[in-house]
C-alpha positions as CSV (number, residue, x, y, z in Angstrom):
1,X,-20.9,29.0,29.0
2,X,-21.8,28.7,25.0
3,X,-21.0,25.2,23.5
4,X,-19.2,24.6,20.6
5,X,-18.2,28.7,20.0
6,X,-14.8,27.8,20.7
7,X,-14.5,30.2,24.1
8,X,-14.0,29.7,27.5
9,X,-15.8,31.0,30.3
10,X,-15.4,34.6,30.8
11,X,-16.4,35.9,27.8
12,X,-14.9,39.3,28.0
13,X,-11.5,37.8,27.6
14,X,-12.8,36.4,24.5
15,X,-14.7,39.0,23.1
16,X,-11.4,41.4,23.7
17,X,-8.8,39.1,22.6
18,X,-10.7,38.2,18.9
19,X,-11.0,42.6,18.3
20,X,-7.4,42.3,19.3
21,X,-6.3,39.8,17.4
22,X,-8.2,41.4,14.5
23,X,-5.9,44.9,15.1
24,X,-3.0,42.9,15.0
25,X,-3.8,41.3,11.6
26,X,-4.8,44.7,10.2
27,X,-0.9,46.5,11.6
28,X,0.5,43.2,9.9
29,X,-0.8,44.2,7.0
30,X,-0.4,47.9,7.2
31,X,3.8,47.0,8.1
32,X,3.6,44.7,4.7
33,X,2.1,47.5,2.9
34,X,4.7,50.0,4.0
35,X,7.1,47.5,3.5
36,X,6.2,46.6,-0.5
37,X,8.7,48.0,-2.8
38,X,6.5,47.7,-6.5
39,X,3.0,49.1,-6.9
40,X,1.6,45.6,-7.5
41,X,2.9,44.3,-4.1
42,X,1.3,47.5,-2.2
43,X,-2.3,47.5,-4.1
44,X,-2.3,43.7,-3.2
45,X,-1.4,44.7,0.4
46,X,-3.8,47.5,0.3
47,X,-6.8,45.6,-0.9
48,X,-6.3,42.7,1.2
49,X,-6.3,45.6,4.6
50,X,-9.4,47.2,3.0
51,X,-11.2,43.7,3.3
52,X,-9.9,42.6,6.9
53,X,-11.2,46.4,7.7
54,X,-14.4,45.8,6.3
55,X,-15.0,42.3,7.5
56,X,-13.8,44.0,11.1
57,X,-15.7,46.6,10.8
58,X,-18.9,45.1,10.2
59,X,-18.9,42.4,12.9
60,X,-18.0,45.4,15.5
61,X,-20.7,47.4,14.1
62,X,-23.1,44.6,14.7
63,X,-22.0,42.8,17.7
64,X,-20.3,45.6,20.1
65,X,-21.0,49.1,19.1
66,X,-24.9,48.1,18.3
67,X,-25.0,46.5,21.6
68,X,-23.4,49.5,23.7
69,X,-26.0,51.4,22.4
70,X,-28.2,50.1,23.7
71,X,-26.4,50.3,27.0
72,X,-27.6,53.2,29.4
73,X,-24.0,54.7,29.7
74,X,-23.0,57.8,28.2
75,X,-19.6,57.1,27.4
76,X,-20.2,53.7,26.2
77,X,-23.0,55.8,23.7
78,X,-20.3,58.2,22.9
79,X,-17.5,55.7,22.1
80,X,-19.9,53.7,20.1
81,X,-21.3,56.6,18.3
82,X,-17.9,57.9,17.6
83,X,-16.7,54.0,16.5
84,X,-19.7,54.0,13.4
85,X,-18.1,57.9,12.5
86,X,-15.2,56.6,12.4
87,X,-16.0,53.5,10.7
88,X,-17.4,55.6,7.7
89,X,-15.2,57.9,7.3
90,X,-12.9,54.8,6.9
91,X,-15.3,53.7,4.2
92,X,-15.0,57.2,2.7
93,X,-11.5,57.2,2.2
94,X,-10.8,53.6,1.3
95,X,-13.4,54.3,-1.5
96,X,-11.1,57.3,-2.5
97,X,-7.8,55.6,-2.6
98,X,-9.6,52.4,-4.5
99,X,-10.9,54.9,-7.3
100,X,-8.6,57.3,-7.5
101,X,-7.1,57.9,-11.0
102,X,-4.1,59.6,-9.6
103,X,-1.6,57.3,-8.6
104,X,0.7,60.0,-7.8
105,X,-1.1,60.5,-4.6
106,X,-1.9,57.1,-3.9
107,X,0.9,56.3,-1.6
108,X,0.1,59.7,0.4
109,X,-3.7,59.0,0.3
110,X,-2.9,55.3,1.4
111,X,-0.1,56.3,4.1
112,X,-2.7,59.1,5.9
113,X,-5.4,56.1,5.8
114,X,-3.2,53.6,7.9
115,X,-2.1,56.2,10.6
116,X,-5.1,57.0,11.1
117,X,-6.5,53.6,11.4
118,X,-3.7,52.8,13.8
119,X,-4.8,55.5,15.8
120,X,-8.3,54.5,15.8
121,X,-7.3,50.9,16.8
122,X,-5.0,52.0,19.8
123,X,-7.7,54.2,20.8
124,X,-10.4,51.3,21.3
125,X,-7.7,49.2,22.7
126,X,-6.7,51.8,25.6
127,X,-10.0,53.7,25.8
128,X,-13.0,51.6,24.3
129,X,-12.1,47.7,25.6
130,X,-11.6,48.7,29.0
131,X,-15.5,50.6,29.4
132,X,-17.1,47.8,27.3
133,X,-15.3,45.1,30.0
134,X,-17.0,47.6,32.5
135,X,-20.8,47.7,31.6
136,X,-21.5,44.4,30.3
137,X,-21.6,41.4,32.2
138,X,-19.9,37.9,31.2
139,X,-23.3,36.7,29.1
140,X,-23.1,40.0,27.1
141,X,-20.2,39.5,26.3
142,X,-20.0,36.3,25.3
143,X,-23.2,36.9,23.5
144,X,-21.2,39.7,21.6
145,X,-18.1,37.2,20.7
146,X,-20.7,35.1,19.4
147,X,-22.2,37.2,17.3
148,X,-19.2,39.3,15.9
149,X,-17.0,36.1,14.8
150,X,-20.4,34.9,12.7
151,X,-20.6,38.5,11.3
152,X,-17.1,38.0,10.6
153,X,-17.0,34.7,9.0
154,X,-20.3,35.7,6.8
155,X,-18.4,39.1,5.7
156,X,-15.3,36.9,4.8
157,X,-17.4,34.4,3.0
158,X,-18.8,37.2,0.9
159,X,-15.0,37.8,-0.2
160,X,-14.1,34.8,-0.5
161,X,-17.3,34.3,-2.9
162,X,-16.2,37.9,-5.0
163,X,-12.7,36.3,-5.6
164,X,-13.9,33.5,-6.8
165,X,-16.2,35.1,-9.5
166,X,-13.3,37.4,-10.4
167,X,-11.1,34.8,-11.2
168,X,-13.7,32.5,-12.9
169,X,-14.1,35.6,-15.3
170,X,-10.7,35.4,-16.1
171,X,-10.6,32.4,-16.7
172,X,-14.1,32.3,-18.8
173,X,-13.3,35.5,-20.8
174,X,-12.0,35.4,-24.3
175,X,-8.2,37.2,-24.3
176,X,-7.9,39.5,-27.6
């Protein structure tokens, strides 16, 4: 048992239940998004899923698809080599809909971005969670919850540090 990680014995609970409490963070989101009736409301919305995303997807990366690799399962090493595609092409479009200059298709670029995220979230849940509980043993995993919610608080740290800045700008630049 790790000390002072906030888990239980049985890591594989753990490890499961913080991915999964992640996925249900990111639909919340993606329901307030859909739900936002101005374009300020939905680009807030938007930017905040894009960093809970990000922040998720690098601590997976790093803590569970890294380590299924290095598993000697093929599925595991298919799932996890199909979770980093996936992953980036997540990165591709978020990049698209943050830079685009047409707002016109923003809604439809944004709306394509969170089905499909769903569906990539649902997937791991019913598909992924249940091989990973499979081929790693209690100190894996707990080794993995470890290491994913310190990837996770470092990511959101970084954020946290970005906003900051951005809104000591504000405040230190001269308004014309």
């Amino acid at each position: 048992m790790i000390v002072n990680s906030g888990m239980q014995q049985g890591g594989s609970m753990e490890l499961i239940s913080y991915l999964k409490a992640d996925h249900k963070n990111i639909r919340r989101i993606i329901k307030d998004l859909d739900q936002a009736e101005d374009r300020e409301q939905k680009l807030q919305a938007f930017f905040e899923l894009d960093q809970l995303v990000d922040a998720h997807f690098k601590a997976e990366e790093s803590a569970v698809y890294a380590a299924s690799l290095k598993k000697n399962n093929q599925a595991l090493n298919e799932m996890a080599v199909r979770g980093f595609e996936e992953h980036n092409l997540f990165d591709d479009l978020a990049y698209k809909i943050k830079f685009t200059n047409n707002f016109d298709l923003w809604p439809s670029q944004v709306k394509v971005f969170c089905q499909i995220l769903d569906m990539h979230l649902t997937e791991e849940e019913n598909e992924f969670f249940p091989v990973l509980n499979q081929h790693f043993n209690s100190v894996e995993l707990d080794r993995a919850a470890v290491l994913y919610l310190k990837i996770k608080k470092s990511e959101q740290s970084k954020i946290l540090l970005t906003k900051k800045r951005k809104r000591d700008e504000k405040i230190h630049t001269p308004h014309h």
